[in-house]
C-alpha positions in Angstrom: 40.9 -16.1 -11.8 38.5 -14.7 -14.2 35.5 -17.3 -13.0 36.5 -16.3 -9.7 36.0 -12.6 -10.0 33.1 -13.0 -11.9 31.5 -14.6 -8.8 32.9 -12.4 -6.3 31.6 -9.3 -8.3 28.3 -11.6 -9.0 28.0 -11.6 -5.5 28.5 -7.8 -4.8 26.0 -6.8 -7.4 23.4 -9.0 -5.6 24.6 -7.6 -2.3 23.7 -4.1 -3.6 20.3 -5.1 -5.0 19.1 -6.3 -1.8 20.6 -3.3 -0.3 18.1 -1.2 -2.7 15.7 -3.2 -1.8 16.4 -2.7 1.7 16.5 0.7 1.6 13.3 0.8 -0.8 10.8 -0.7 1.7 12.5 1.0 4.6 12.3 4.4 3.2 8.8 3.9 1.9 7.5 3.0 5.2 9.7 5.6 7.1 7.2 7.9 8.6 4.9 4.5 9.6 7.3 3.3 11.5 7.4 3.2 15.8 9.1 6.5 17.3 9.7 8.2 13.9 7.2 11.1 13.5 4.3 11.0 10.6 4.5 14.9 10.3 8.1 15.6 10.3 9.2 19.8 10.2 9.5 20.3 6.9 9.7 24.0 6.9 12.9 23.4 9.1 15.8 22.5 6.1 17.9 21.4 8.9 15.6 18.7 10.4 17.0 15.6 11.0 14.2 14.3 8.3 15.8 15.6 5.2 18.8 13.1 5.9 16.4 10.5 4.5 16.5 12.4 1.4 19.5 11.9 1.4 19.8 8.2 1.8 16.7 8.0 -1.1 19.0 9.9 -3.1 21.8 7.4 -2.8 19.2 4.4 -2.9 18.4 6.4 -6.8 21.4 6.0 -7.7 22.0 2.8 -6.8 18.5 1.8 -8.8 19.8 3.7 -12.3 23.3 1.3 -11.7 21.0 -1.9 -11.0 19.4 -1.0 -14.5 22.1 -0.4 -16.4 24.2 -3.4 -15.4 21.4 -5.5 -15.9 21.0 -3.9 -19.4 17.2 -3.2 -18.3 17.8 1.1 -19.1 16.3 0.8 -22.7 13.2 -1.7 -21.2 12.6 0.6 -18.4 12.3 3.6 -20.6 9.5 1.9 -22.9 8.0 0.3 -20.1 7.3 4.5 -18.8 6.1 5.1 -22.4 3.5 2.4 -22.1 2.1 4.2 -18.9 1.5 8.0 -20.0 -1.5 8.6 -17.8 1.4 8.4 -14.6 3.5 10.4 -16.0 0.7 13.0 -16.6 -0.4 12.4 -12.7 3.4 13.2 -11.5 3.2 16.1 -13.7 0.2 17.6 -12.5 1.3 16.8 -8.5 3.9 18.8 -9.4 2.4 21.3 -11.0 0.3 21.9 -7.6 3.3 23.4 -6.1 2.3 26.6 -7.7 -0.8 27.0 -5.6 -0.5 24.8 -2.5 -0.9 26.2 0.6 1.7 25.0 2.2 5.2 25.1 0.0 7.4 22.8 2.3 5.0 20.5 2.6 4.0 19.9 -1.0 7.9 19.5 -1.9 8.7 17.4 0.4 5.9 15.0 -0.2 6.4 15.1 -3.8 10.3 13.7 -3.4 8.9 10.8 -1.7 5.6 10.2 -4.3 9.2 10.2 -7.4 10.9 8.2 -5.1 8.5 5.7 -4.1 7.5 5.7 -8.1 10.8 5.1 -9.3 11.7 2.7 -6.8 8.3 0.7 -7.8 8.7 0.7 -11.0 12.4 -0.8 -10.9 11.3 -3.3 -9.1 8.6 -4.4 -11.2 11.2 -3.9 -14.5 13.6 -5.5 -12.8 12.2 -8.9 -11.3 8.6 -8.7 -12.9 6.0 -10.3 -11.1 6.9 -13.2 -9.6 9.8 -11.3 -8.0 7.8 -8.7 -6.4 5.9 -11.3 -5.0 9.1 -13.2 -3.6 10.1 -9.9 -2.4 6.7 -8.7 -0.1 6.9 -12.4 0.9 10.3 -12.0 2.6 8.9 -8.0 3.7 6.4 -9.3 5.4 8.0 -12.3 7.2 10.3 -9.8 8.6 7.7 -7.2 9.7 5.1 -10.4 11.2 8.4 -11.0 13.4 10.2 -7.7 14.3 5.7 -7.4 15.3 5.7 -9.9 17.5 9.0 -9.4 19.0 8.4 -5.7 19.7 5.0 -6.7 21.2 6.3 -9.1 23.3 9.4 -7.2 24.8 9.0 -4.0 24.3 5.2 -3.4 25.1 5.6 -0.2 26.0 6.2 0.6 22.2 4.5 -2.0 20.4 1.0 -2.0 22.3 -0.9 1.7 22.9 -1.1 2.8 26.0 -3.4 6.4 25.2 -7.4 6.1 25.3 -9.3 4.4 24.0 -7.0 2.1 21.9 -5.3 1.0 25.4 -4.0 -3.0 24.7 -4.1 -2.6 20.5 -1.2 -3.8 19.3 1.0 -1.4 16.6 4.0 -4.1 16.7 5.9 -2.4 14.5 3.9 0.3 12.9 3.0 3.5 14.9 -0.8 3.1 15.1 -3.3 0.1 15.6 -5.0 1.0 12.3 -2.1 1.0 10.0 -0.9 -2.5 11.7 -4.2 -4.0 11.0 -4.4 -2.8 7.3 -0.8 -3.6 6.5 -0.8 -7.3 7.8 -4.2 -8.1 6.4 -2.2 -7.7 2.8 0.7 -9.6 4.0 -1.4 -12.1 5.3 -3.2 -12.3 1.7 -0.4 -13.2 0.7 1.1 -15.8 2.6 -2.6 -17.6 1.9 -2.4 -17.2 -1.6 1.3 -18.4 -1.4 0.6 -21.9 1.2 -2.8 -22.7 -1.7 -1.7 -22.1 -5.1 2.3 -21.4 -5.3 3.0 -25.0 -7.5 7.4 -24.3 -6.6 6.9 -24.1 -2.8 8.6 -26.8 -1.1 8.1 -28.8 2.7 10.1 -25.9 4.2 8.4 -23.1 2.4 5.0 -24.3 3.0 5.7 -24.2 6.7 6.6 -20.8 6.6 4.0 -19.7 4.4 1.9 -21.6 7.2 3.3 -19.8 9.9 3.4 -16.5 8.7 0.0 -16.8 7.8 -0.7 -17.7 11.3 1.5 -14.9 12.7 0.2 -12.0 10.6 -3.4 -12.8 11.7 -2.6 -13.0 15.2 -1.2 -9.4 14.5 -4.4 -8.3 12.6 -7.2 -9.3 15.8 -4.4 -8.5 18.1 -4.7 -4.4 16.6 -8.0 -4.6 17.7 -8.6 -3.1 14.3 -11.8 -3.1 12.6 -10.5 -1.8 9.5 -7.7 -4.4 9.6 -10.5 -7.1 10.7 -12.5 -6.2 7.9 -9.7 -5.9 5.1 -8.2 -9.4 7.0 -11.9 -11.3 6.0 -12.3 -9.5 2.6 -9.3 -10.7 1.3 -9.0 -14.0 2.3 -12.9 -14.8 1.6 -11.4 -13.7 -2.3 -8.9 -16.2 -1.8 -10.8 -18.9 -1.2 -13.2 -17.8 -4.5 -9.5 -18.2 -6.1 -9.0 -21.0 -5.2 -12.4 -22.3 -5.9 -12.3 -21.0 -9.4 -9.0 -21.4 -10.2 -9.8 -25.5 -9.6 -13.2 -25.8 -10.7 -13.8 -23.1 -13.4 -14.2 -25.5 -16.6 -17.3 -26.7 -14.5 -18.9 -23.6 -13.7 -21.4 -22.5 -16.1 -23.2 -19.3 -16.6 -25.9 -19.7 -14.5 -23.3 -19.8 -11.6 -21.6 -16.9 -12.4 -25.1 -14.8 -12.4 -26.2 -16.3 -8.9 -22.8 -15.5 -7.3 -23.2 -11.6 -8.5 -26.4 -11.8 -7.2 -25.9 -13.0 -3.9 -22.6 -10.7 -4.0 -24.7 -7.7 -5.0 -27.5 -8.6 -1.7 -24.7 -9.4 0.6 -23.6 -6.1 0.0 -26.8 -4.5 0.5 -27.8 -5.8 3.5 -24.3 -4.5 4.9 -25.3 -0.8 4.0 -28.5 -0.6 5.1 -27.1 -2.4 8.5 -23.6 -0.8 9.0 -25.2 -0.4 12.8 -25.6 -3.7 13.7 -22.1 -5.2 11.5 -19.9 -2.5 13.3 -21.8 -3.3 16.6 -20.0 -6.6 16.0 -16.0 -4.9 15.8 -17.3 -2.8 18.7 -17.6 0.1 16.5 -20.6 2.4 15.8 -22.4 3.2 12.5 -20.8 6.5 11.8 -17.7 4.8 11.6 -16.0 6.0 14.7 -17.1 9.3 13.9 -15.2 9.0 10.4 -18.7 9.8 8.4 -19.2 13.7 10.7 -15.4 14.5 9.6 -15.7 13.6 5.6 -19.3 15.3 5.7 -17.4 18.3 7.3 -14.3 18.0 5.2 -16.7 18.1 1.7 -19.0 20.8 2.5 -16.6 23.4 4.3 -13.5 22.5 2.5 -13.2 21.1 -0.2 -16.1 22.9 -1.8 -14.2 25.6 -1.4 -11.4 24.2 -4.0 -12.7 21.6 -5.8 -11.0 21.4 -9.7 -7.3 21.6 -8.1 -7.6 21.1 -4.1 -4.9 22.1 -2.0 -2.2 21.5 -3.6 0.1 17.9 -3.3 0.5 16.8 0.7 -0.5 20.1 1.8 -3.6 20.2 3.6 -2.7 17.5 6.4 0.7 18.5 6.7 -0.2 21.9 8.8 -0.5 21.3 12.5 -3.1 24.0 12.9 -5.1 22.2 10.6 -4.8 19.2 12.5 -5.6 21.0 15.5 -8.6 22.6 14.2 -10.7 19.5 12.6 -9.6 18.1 16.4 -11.2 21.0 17.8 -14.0 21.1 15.3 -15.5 17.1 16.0 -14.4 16.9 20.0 -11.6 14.5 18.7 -8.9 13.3 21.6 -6.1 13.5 19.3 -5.1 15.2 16.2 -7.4 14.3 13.5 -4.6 13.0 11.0 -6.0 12.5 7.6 -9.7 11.8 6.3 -9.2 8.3 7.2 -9.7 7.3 3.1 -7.2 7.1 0.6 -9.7 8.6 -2.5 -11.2 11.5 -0.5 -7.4 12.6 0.4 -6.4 12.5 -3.1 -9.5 14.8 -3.8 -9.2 17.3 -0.8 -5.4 18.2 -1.8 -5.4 17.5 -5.8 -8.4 18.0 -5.9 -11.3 16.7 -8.7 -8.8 16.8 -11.8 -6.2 14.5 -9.4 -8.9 12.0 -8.8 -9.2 11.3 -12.1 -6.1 11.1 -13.3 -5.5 8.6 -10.4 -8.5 6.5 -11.3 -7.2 6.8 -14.9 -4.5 4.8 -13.7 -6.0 2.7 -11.0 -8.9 1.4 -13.2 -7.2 0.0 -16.0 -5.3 -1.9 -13.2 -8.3 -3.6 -12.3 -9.3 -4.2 -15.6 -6.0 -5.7 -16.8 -5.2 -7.8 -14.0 -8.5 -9.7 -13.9 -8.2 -9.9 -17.7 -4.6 -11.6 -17.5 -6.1 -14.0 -14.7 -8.9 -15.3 -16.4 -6.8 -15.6 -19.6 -3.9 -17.1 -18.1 -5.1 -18.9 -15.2 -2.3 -18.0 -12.9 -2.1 -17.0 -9.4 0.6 -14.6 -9.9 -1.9 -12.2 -11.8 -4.7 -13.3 -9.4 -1.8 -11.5 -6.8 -2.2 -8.7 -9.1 -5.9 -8.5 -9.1 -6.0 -9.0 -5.5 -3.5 -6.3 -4.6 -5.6 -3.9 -6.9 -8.7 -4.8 -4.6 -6.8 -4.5 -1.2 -5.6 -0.7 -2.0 -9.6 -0.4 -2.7 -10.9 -1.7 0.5 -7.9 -0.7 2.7 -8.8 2.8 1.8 -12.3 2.9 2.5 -11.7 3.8 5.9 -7.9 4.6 5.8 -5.5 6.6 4.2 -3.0 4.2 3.1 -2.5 6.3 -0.2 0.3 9.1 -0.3 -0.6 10.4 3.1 0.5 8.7 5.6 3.6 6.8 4.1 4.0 5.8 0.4 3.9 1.7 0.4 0.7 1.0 -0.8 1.3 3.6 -4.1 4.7 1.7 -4.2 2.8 -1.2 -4.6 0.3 0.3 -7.0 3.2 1.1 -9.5 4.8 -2.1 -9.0 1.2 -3.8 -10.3 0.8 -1.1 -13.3 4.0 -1.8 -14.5 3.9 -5.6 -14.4 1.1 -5.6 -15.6 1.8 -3.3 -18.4 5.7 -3.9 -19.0 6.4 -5.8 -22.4 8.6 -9.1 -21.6 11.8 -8.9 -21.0 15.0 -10.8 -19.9 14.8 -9.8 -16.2 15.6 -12.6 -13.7 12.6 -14.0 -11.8 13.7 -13.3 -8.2 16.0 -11.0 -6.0 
């Protein structure tokens, strides 16, 4: 009787981990999503939006349990320790609620940036890297699907029907820009899964294959050029992954100094031709008129606070706003955000937020690359090339705490595998 109710409880404890997990990635992506709105009313406590608090409240609770059960409180706990420099960022975000200009907004958007956090950072204490990875591996087989499915039979909702993105595919996501940036990651990491993961089987090679597959159909089918450009840039440092990862004891010096040359002139032909390689995505050099809103958005704004910016979530958040850079550049819609991650942080925490966020994201780099090289594993390549993907998906996007809070989900989960000491946590969900 006793083996039995160990299993059946065994079994219930699993079932709520995968509900947290659930719930985690849902609630994350919530504002992303198809026919739920990216600027809900947050000055309006009886919105309908504030019952996702709720549920992220429940989801908490349900993470502190997972911990404790798993005797992971006290690892947790140091694991925060070892990552000051966050804590300091949190801190100061919420600190910015004394001067924000727009109260609702900051407070709501700072729930979500604890939640998302929190929720990262049990996942990476919880099932340290290799779980994560299992875990955006099953995410992203469900998303490439519920994609396709939505495209195919509900068109009307998974394809955009306003000029000029008529025929781009969103599947899933509410615009084609987001879609293309989202599954250029998961499609990373379905590559990096089918080429290097040594415990994939006949069965899971397929789907690795097929998801692969599937989530690039989804990136060229958004019509995307960010997502087209993210899509090549990661898996062209795959394949140098793989190509290291299998010949590196051959490779000397000289090699490494000709690659970074050739690198550092591929590069520079791109910038001093951005005409010509954006006439080839059917985009012109200014970005889709991108580079007139982040001249606009430096000189007359945030000039005008530049040690402490707006204050957290603020600036975007107000409709008039919205309206008025719309107005402002002859825009058809609502200009949304700055369209990159690293001038958002800047505009609304302004010059003392950047930093403390590149304080963090930095290191990441550093580390990650370190623990590849030293250790030769994919699974901290993964690292490595999820700390590049937040860099070039935010070039010309803001993936980072504006429009949903994934990609800084997946920045804590890196800085606290990456930083975590070992521990007893099981491998996989």
């Amino acid at each position: 009787m006793t083996s039995e109710a160990n299993k059946r409880f065994s079994l219930l404890f699993r079932t709520l981990e995968v509900i947290v997990l659930f719930f985690a990635f849902a609630l994350v992506n919530i504002n992303s999503f198809i026919r739920f709105r990216q600027f809900p009313e947050v000055d309006n406590y009886s919105d309908s939006e504030w019952t996702y608090i709720f549920v992220a409240i429940i989801t908490f609770t349900l993470i502190v349990f997972s911990l404790w059960r798993s005797q992971l409180l006290a690892l947790y706990f140091a694991a925060w320790k070892s990552n000051k420099l966050l804590i300091l960022l949190l801190a100061y975000a919420l600190v910015s609620i004394l001067w924000t200009v727009y109260f609702p907004a900051t407070l709501y958007k700072l729930f979500w940036l604890f939640f998302s956090t929190i929720a990262g950072s049990y996942i990476a204490i919880r099932y340290k890297l290799r779980g994560p990875m299992d875990v955006l591996t099953c995410v992203g087989g469900v998303f490439s699907l519920l994609s396709i499915l939505i495209v195919a039979y509900l068109p009307l909702v998974g394809v955009m029907q306003n000029r000029p993105f008529v025929g781009s595919w969103t599947g899933l996501f509410w615009h084609r820009n987001h879609t293309g940036n989202i599954f250029a990651f998961f499609n990373m990491i379905f590559l990096l899964r089918y080429l290097l993961d040594e415990k994939a089987k006949g069965k899971q090679k397929l789907f690795f294959a097929l998801s692969y597959f599937l989530s690039a159909i989804i990136v060229f089918g958004s019509r995307s050029a960010t997502g087209m450009i993210v899509f090549l840039f990661l898996n062209f440092v795959v394949a140098l992954t793989v190509i290291w990862l299998k010949f590196h004891r051959r490779i000397k010096p000289w090699h490494y100094y000709a690659s970074a040359s050739l690198l550092l002139g591929g590069f520079l032909v791109f910038i001093t031709n951005t005409g010509f390689f954006f006439g080839l995505l059917g985009r012109s050099a200014n970005m889709t008129g991108r580079v007139p809103v982040w001249e606009d958005l430096f000189q007359n704004f945030y000039l005008q606070k530049p040690i402490f910016g707006y204050g957290y979530g603020a600036l975007w958040m107000q409709k008039s706003f919205r309206i008025l850079m719309q107005i402002r550049h002859n825009w058809g819609n609502q200009v949304y955000f700055a369209d990159n991650g690293f001038f958002d942080i800047l505009l609304n925490t302004g010059l003392v937020g950047l930093l403390l966020f590149l304080s963090i994201y930095l290191p990441l780099g550093v580390r990650s690359i370190r623990q590849a090289v030293v250790s030769k594993s994919w699974l901290h390549f993964f690292a490595f090339l999820t700390f590049l993907y937040i860099f070039i998906g935010n070039l010309t996007y803001s993936f980072l705490l504006e429009v949903d809070q994934f990609v800084w989900m997946l920045l804590v989960i890196m800085v606290f595998a990456t930083t975590s000491p070992k521990s007893n946590s099981i491998p996989q969900p």
